[in-house]
PDB file of N, CA, C, O and CB in Angstrom:
ATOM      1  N   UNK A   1      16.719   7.576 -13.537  1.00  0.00           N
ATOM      2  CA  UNK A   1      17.724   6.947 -14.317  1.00  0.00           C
ATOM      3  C   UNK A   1      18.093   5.550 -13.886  1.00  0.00           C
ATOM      4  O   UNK A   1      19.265   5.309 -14.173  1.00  0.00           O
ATOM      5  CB  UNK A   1      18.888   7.765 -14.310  1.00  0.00           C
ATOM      6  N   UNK A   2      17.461   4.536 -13.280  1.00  0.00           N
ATOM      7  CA  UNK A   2      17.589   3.003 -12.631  1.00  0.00           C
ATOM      8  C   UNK A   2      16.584   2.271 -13.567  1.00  0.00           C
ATOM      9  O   UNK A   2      15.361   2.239 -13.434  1.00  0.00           O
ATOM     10  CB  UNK A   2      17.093   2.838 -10.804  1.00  0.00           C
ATOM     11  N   UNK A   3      17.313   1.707 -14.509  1.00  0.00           N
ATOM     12  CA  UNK A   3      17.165   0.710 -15.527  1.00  0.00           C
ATOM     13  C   UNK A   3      17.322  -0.772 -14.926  1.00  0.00           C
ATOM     14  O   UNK A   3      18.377  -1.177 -14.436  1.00  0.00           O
ATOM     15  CB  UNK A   3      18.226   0.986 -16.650  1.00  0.00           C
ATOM     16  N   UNK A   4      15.963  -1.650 -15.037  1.00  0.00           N
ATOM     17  CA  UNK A   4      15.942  -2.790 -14.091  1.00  0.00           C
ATOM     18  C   UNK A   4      17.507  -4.002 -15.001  1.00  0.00           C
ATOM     19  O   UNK A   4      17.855  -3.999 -16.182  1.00  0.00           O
ATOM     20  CB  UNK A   4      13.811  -3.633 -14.114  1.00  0.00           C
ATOM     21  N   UNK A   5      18.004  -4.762 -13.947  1.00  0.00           N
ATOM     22  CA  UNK A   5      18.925  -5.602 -14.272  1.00  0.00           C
ATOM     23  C   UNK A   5      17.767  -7.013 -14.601  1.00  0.00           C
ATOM     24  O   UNK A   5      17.944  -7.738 -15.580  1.00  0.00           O
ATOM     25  CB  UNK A   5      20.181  -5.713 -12.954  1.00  0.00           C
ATOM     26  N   UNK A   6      16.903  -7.172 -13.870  1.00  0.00           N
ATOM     27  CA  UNK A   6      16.023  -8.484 -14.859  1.00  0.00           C
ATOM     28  C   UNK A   6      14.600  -8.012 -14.584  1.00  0.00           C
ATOM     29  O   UNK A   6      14.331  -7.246 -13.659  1.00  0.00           O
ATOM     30  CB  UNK A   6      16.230 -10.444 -14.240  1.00  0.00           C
ATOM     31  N   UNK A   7      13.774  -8.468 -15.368  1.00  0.00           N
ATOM     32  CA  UNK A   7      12.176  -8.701 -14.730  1.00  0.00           C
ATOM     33  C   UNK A   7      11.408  -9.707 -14.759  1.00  0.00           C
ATOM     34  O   UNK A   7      11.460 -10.159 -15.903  1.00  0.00           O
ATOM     35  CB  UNK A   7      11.306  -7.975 -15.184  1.00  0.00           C
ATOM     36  N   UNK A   8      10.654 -10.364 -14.065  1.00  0.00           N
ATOM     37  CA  UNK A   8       9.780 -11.431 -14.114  1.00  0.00           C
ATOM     38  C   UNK A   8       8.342 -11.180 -14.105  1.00  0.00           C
ATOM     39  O   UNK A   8       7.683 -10.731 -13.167  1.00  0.00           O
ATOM     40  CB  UNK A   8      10.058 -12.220 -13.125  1.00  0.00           C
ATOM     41  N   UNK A   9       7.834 -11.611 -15.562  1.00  0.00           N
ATOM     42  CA  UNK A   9       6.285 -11.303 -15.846  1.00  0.00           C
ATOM     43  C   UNK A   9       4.913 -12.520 -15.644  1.00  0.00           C
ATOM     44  O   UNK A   9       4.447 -13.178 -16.575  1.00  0.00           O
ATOM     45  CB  UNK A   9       6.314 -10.880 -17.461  1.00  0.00           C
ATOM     46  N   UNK A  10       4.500 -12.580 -14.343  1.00  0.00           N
ATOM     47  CA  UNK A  10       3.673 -13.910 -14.768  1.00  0.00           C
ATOM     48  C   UNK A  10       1.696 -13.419 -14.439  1.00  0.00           C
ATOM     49  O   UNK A  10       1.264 -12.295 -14.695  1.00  0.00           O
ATOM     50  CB  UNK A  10       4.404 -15.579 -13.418  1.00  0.00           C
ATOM     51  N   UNK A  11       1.232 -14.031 -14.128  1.00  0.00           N
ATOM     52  CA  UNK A  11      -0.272 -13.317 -14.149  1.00  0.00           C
ATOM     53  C   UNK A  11      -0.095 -13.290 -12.387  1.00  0.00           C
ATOM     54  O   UNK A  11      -0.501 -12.217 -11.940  1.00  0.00           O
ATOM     55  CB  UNK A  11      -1.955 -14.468 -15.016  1.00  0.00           C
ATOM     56  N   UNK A  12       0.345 -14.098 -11.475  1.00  0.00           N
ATOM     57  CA  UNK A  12       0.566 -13.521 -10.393  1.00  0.00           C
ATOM     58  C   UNK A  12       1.162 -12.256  -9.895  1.00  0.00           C
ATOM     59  O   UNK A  12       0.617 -11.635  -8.982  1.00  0.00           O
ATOM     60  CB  UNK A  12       1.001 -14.190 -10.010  1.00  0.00           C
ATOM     61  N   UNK A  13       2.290 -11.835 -10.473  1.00  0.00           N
ATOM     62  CA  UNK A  13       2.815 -10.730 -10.293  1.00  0.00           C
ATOM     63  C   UNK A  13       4.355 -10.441 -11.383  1.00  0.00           C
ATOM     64  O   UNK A  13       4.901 -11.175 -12.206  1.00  0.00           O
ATOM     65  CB  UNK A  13       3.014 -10.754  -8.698  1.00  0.00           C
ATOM     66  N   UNK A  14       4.621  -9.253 -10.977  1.00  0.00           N
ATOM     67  CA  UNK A  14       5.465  -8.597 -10.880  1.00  0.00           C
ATOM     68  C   UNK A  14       6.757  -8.399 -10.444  1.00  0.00           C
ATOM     69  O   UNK A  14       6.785  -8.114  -9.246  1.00  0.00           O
ATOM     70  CB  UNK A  14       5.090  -8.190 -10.665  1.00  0.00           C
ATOM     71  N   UNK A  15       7.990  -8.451 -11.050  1.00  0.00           N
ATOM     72  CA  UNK A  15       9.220  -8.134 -10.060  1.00  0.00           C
ATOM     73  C   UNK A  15       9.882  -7.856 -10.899  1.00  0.00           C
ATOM     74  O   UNK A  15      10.141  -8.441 -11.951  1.00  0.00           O
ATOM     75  CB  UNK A  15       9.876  -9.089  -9.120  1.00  0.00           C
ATOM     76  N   UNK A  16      10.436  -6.290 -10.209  1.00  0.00           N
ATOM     77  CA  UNK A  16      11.728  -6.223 -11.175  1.00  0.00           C
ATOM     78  C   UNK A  16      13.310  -6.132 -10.510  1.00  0.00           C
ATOM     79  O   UNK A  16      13.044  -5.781  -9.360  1.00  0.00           O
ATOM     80  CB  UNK A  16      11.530  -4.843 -12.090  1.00  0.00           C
ATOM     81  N   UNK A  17      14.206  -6.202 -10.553  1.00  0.00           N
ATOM     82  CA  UNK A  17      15.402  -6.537 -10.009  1.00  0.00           C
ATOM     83  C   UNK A  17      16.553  -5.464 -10.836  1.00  0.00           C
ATOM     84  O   UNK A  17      16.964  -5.468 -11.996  1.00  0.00           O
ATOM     85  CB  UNK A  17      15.638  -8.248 -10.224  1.00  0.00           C
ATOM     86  N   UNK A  18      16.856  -4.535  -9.609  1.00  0.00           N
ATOM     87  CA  UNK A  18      17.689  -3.740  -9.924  1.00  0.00           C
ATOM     88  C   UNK A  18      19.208  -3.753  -9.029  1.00  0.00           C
ATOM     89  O   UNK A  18      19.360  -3.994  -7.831  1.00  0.00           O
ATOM     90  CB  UNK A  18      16.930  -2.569  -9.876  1.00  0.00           C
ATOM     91  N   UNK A  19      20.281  -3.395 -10.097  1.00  0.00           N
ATOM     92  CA  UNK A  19      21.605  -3.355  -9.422  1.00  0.00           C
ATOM     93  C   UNK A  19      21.667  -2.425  -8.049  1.00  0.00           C
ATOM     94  O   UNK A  19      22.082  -2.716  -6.927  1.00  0.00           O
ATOM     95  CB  UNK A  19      22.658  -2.799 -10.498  1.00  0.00           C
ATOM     96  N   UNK A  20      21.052  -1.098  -8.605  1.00  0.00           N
ATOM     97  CA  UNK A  20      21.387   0.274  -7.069  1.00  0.00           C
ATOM     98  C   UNK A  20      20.087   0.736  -7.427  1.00  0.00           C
ATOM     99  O   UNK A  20      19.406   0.462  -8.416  1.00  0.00           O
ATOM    100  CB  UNK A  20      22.982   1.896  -7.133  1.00  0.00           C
ATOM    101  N   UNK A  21      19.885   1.395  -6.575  1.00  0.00           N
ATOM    102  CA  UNK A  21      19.143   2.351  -6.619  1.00  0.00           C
ATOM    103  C   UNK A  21      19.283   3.380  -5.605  1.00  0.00           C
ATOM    104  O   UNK A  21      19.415   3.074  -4.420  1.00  0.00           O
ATOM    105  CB  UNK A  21      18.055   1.905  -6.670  1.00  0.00           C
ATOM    106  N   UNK A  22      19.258   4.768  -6.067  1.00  0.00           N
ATOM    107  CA  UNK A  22      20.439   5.940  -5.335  1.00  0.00           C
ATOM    108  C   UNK A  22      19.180   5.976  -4.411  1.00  0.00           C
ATOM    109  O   UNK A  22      18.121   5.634  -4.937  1.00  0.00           O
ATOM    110  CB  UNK A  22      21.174   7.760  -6.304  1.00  0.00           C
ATOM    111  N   UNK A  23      19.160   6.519  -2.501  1.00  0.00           N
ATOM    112  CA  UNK A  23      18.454   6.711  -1.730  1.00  0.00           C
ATOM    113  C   UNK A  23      17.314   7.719  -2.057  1.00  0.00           C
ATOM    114  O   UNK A  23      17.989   8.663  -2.468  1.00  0.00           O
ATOM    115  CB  UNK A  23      19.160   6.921  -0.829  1.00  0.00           C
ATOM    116  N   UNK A  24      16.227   8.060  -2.124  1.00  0.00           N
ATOM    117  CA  UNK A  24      14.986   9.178  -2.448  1.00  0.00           C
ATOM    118  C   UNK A  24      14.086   7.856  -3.161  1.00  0.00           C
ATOM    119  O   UNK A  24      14.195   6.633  -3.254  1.00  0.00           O
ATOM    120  CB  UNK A  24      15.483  10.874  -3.789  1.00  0.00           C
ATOM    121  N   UNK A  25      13.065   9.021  -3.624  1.00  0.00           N
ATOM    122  CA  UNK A  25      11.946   8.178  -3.968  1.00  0.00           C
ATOM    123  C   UNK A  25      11.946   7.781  -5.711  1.00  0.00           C
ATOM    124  O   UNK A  25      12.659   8.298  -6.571  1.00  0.00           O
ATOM    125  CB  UNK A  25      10.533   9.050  -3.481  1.00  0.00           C
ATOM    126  N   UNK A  26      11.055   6.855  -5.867  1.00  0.00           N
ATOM    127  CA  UNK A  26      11.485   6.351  -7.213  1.00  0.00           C
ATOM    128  C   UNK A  26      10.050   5.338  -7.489  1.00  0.00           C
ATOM    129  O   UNK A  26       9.608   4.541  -6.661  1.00  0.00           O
ATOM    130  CB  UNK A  26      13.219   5.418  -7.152  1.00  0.00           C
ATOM    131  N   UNK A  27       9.432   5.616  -8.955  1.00  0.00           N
ATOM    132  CA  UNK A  27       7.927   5.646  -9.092  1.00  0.00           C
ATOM    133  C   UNK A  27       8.280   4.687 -10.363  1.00  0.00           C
ATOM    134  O   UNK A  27       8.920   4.926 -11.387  1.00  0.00           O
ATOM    135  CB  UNK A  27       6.980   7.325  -9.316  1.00  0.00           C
ATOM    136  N   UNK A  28       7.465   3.243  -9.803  1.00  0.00           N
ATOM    137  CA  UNK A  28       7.418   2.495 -11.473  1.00  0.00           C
ATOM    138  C   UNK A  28       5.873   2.766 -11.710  1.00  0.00           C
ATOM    139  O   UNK A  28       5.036   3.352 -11.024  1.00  0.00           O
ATOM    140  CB  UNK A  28       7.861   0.427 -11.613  1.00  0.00           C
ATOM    141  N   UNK A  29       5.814   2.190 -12.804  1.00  0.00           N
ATOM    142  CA  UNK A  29       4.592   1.653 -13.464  1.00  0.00           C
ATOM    143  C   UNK A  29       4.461   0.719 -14.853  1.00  0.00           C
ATOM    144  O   UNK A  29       5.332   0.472 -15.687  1.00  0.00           O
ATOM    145  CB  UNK A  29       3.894   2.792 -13.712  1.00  0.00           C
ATOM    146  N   UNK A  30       3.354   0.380 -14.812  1.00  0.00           N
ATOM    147  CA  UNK A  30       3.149  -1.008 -15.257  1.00  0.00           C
ATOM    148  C   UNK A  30       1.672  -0.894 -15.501  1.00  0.00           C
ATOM    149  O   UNK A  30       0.978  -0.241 -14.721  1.00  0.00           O
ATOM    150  CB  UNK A  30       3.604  -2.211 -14.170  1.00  0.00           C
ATOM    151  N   UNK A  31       1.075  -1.597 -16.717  1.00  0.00           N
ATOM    152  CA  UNK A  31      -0.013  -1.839 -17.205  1.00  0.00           C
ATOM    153  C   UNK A  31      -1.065  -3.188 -16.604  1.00  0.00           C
ATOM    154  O   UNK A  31      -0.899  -4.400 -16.743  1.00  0.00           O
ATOM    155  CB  UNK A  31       0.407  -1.928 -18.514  1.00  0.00           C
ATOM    156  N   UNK A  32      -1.903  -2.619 -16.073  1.00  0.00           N
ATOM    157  CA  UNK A  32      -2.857  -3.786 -15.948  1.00  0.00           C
ATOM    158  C   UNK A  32      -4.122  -4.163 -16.882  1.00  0.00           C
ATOM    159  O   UNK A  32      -4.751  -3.119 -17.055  1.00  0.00           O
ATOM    160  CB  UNK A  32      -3.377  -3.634 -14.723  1.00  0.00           C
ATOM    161  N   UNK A  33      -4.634  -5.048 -17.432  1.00  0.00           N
ATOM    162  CA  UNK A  33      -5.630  -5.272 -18.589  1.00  0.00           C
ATOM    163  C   UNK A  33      -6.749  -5.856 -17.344  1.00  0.00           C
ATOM    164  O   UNK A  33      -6.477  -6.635 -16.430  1.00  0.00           O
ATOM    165  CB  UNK A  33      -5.033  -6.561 -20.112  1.00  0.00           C
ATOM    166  N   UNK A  34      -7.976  -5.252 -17.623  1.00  0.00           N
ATOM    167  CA  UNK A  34      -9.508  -5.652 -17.156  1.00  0.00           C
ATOM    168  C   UNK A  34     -10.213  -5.947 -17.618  1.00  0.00           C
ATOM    169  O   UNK A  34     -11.074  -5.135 -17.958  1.00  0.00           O
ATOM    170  CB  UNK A  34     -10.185  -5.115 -16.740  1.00  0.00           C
ATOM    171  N   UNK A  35     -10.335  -7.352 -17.955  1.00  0.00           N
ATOM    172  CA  UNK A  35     -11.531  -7.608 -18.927  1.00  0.00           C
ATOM    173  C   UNK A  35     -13.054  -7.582 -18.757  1.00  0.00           C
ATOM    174  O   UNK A  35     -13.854  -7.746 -19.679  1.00  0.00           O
ATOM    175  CB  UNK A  35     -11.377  -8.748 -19.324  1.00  0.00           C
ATOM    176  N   UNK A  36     -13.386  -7.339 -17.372  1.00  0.00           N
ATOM    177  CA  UNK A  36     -14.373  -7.008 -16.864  1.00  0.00           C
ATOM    178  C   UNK A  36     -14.846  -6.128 -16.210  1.00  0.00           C
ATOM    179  O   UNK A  36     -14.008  -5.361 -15.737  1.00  0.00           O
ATOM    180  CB  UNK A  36     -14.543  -7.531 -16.516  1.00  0.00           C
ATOM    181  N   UNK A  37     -16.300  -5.831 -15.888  1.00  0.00           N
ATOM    182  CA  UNK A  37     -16.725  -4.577 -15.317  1.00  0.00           C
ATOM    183  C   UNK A  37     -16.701  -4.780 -13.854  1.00  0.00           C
ATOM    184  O   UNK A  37     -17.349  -5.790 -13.582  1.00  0.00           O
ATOM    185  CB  UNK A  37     -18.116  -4.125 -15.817  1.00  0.00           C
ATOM    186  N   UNK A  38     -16.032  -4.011 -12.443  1.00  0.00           N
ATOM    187  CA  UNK A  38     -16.486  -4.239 -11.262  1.00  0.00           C
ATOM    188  C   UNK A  38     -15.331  -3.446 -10.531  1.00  0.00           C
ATOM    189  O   UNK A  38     -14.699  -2.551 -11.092  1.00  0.00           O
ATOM    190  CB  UNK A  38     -16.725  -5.786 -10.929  1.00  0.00           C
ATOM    191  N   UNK A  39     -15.116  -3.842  -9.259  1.00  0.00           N
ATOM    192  CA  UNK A  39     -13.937  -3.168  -8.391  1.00  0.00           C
ATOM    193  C   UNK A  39     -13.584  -3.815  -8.263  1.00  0.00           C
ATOM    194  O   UNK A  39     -14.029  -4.940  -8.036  1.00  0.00           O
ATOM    195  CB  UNK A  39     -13.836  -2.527  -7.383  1.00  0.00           C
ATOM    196  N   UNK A  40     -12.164  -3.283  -8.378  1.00  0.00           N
ATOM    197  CA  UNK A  40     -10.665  -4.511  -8.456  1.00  0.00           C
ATOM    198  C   UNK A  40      -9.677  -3.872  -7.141  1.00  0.00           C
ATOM    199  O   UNK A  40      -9.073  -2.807  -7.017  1.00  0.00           O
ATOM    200  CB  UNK A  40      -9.434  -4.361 -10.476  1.00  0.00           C
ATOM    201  N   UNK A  41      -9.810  -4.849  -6.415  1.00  0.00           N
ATOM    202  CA  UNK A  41      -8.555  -4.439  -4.937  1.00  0.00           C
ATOM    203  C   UNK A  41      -6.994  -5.284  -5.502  1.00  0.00           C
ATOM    204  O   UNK A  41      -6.734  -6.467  -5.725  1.00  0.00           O
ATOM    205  CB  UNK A  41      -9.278  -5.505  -2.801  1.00  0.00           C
ATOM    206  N   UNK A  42      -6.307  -4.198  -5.571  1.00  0.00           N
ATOM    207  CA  UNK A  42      -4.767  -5.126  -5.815  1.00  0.00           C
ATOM    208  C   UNK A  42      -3.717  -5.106  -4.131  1.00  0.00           C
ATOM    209  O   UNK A  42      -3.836  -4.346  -3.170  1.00  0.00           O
ATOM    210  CB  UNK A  42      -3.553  -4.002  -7.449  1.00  0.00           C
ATOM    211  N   UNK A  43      -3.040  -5.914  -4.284  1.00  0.00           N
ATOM    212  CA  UNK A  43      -2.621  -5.935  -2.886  1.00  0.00           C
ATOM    213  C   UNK A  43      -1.443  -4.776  -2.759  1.00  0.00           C
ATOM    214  O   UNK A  43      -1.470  -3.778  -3.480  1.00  0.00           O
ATOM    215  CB  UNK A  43      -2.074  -7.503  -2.459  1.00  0.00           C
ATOM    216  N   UNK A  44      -0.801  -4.917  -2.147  1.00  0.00           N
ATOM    217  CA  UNK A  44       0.290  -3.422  -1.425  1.00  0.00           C
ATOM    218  C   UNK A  44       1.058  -3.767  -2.194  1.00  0.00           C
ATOM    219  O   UNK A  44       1.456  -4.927  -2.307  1.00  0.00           O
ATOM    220  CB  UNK A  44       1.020  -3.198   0.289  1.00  0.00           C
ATOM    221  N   UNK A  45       1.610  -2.256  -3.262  1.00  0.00           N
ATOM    222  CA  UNK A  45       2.794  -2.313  -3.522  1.00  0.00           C
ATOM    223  C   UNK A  45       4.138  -3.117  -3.001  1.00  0.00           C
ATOM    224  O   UNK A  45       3.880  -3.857  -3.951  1.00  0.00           O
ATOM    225  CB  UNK A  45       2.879  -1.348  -3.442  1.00  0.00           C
ATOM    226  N   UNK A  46       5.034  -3.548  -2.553  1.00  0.00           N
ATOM    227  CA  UNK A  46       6.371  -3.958  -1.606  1.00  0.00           C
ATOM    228  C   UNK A  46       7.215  -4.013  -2.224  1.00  0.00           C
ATOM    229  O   UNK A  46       7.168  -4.812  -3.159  1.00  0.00           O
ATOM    230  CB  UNK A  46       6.495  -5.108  -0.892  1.00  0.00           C
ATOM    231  N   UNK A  47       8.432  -3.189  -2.025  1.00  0.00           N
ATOM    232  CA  UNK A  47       9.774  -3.221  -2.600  1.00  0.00           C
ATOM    233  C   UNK A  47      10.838  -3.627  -0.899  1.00  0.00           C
ATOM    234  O   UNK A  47      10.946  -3.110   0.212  1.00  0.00           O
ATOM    235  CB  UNK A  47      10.128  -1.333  -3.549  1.00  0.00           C
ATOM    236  N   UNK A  48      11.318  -4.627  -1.502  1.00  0.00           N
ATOM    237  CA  UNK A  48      12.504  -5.168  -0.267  1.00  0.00           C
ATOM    238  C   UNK A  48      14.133  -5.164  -0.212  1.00  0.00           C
ATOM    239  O   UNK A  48      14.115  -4.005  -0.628  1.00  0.00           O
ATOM    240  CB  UNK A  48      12.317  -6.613  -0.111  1.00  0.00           C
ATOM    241  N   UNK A  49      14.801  -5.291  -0.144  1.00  0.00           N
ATOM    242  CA  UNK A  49      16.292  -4.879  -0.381  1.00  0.00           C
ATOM    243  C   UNK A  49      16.152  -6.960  -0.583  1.00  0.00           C
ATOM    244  O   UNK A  49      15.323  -7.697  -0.048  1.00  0.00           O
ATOM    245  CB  UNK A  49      17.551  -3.715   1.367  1.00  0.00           C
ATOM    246  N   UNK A  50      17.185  -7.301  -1.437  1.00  0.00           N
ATOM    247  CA  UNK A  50      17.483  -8.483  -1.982  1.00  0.00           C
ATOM    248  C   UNK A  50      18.036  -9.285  -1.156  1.00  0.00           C
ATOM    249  O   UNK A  50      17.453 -10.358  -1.314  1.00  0.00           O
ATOM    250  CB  UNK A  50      18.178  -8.401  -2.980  1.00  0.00           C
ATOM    251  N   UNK A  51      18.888  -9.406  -0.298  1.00  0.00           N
ATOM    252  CA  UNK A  51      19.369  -9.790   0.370  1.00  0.00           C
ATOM    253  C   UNK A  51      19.479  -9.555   1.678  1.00  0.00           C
ATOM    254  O   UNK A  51      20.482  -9.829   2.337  1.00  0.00           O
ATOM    255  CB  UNK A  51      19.967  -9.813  -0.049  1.00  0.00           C
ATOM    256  N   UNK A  52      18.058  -8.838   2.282  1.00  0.00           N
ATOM    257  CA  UNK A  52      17.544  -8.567   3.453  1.00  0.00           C
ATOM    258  C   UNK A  52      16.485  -8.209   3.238  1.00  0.00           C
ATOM    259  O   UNK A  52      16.200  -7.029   3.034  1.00  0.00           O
ATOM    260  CB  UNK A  52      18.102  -7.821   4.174  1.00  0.00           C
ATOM    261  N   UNK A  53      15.708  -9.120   3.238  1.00  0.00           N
ATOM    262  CA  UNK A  53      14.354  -9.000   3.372  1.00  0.00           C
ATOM    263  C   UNK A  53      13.496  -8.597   4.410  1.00  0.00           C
ATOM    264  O   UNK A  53      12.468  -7.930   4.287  1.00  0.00           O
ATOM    265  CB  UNK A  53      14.007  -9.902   3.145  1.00  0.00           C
ATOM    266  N   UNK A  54      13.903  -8.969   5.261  1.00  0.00           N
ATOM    267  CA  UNK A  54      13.309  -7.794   6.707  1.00  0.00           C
ATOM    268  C   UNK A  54      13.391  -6.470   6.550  1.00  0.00           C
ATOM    269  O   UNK A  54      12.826  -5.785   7.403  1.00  0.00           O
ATOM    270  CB  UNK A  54      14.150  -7.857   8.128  1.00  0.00           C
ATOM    271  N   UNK A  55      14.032  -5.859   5.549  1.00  0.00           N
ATOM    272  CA  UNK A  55      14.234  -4.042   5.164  1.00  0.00           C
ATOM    273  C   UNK A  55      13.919  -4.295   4.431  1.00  0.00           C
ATOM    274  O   UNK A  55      14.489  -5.058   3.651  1.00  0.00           O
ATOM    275  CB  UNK A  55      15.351  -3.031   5.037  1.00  0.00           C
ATOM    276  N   UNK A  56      12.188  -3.494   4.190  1.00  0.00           N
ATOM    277  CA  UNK A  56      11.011  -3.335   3.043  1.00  0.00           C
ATOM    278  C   UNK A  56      10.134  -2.373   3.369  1.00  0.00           C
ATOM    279  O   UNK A  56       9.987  -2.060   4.550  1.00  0.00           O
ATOM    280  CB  UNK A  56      10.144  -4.576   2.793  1.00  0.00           C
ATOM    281  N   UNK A  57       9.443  -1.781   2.387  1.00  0.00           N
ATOM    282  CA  UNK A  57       8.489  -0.642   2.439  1.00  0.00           C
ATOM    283  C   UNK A  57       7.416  -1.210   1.799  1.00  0.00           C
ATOM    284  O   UNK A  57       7.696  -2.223   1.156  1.00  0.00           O
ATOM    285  CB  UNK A  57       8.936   0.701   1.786  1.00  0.00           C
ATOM    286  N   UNK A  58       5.943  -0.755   1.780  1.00  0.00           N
ATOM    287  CA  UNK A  58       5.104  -1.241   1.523  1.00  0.00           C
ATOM    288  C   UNK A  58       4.350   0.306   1.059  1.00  0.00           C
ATOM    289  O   UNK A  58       4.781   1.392   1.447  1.00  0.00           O
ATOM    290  CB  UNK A  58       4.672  -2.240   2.597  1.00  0.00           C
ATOM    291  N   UNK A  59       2.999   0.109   0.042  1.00  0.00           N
ATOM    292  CA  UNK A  59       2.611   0.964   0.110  1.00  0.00           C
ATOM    293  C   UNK A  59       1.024   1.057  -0.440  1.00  0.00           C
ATOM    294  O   UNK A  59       0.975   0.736  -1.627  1.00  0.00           O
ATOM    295  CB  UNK A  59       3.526   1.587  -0.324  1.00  0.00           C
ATOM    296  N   UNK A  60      -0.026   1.344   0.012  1.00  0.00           N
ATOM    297  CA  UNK A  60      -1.367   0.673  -0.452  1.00  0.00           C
ATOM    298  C   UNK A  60      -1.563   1.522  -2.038  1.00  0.00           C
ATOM    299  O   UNK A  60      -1.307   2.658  -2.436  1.00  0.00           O
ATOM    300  CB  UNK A  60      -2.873   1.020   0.883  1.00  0.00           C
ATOM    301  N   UNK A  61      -2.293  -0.001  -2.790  1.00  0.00           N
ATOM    302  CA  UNK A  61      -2.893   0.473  -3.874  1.00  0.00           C
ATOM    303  C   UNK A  61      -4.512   1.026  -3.487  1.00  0.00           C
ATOM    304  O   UNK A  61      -5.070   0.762  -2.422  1.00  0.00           O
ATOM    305  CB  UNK A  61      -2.816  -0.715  -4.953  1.00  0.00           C
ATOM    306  N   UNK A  62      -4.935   1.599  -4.263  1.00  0.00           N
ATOM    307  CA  UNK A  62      -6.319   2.458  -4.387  1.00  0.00           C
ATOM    308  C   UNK A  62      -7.321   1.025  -5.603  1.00  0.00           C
ATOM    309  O   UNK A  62      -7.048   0.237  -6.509  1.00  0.00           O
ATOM    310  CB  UNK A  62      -5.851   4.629  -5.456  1.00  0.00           C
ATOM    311  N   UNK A  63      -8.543   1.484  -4.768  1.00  0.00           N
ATOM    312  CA  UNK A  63      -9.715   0.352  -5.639  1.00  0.00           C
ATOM    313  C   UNK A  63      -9.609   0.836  -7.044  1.00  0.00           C
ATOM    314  O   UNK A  63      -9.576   2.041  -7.295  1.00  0.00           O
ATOM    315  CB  UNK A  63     -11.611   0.461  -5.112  1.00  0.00           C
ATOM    316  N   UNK A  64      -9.554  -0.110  -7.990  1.00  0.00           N
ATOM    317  CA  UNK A  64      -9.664   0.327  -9.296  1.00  0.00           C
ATOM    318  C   UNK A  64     -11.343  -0.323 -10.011  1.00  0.00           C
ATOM    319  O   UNK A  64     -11.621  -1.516 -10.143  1.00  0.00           O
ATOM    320  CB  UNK A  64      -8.141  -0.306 -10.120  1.00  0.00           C
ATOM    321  N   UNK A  65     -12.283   0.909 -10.392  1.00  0.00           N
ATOM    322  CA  UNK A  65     -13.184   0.728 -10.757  1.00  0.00           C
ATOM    323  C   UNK A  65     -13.553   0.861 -12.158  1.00  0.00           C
ATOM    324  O   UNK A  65     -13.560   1.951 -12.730  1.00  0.00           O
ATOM    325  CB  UNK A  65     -13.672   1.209 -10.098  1.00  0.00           C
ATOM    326  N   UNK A  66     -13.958  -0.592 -12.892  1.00  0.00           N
ATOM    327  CA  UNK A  66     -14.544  -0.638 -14.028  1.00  0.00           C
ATOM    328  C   UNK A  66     -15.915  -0.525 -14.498  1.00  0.00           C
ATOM    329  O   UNK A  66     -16.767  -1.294 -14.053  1.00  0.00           O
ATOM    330  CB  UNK A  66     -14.223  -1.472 -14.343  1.00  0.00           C
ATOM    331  N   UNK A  67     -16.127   0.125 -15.128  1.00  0.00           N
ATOM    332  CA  UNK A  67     -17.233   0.752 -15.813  1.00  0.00           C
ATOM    333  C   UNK A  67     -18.220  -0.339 -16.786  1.00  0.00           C
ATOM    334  O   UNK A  67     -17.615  -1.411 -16.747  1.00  0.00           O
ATOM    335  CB  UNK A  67     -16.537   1.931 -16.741  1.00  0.00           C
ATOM    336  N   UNK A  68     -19.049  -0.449 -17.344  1.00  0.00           N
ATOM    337  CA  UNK A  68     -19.110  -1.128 -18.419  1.00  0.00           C
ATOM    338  C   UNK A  68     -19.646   0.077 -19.664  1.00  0.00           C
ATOM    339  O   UNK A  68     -19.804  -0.273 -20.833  1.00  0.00           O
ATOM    340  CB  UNK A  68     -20.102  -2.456 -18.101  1.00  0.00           C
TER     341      UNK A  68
END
């Protein structure tokens, strides 16, 4: 139930910016487009607290493989 307060969409990345978010775990997702065939490494998830950035979690993405 944590509905983002803004988001920023550019071809670098991702961010979304939320008021709270209650302590436990909590799963976004988001669409990526591949216009080509091959293996795609994306870098580590990272969510940081806003105003302390030294308190952050990180978390690895998995190779994403295109087919042709």
């Amino acid at each position: 139930g944590a509905w983002p307060a803004f988001e920023e969409r550019s071809f670098e990345a991702f961010r979304s910016y939320y008021d709270h978010l209650r302590a436990g775990s909590f799963k976004a997702e988001y669409t990526v487009r591949l216009n080509n065939a091959g293996s795609f490494a994306l870098p580590p998830t990272r969510i940081e607290a806003m105003y302390a950035p030294e308190t952050f979690g990180e978390v690895p993405n998995a190779a994403v493989e295109v087919a042709p």
